[in-house]
N, C-alpha and C positions, 0 to 999 in steps of 0.2 A: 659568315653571314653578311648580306649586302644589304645595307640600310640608305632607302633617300630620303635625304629632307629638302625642304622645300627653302635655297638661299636665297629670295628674294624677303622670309620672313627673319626679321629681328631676334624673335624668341626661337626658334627653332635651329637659327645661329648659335647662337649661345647654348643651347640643348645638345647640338651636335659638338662643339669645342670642350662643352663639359663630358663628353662620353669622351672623346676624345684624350682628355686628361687621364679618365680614370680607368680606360681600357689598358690596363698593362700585358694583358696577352692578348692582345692586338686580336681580338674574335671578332671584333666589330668594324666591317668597312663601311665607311661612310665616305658618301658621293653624293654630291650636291645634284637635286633634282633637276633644276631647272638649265645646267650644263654638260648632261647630260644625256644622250639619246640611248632609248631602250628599244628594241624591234623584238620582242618577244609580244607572242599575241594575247597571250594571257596577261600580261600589262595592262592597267588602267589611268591611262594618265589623270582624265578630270580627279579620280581620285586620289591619285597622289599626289596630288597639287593641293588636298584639303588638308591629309593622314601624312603620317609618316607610312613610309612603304619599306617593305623586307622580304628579301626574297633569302631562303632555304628549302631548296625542291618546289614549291609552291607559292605565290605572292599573298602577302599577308596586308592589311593597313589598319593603321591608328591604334588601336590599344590592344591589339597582338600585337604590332611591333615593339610594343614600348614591354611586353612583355617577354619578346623575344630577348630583347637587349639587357633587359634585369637578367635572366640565366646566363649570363655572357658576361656580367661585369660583378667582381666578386663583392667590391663592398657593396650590391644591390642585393647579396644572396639575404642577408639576415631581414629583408622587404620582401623576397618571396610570397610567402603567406597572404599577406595585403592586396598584390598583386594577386595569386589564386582568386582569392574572393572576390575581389575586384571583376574578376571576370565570369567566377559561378552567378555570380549575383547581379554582373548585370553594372550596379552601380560604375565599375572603371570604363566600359565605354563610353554612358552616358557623359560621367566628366571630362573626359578625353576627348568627348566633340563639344563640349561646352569651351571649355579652352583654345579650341582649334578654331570653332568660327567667330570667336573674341581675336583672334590674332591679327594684326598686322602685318598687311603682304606689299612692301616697296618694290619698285621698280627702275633704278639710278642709271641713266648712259651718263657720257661725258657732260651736261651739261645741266640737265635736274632728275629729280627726283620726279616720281607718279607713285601715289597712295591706289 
């Protein structure tokens, strides 16, 4: 599975370096969104610059991917469930754009920083 997150954000940094750690069979690739170019036309960048994005046959974003990556990372199996409902119900999207547009997106060249 290809997952981008968005490396100009702080928290999605650290979300990625944590999957990261905890992917021991390496199911989860991760590539940083905004260094990389996608030419697939079913791509959506403005959104993937808000969601996390994953692509398995088909491009997913925000709280399907974050579901994607729970089946993929074992010690997320025993949150499955939560996750399920999370999504029958509605509720896991809503919080997973509450979080998303609370987030902080920096932009650092050589010289400063841009909020």
């Amino acid at each position: 599975m290809l997952a981008l997150y968005d490396n100009y954000c702080p928290k999605c940094t650290r979300f990625a370096s944590w999957i990261r750690r905890w992917d021991w069979l390496r199911w989860v690739e991760l590539k940083p969104l905004r260094d990389t170019s996608i030419t697939d036309p079913c791509f959506d960048l403005s959104l993937a610059q808000k969601q996390l994005a994953s692509l398995v046959g088909k491009w997913r974003y925000g709280y399907d991917t974050l579901c994607r990556i729970a089946l993929r990372l074992p010690i997320l199996w025993l949150f499955l469930p939560l996750f399920f409902l999370g999504k029958v119900t509605g509720v896991g999207d809503y919080l997973y754009k509450q979080i998303a547009i609370r987030r902080t997106v920096l932009h650092c060249d050589a010289r400063h920083c841009k909020v």
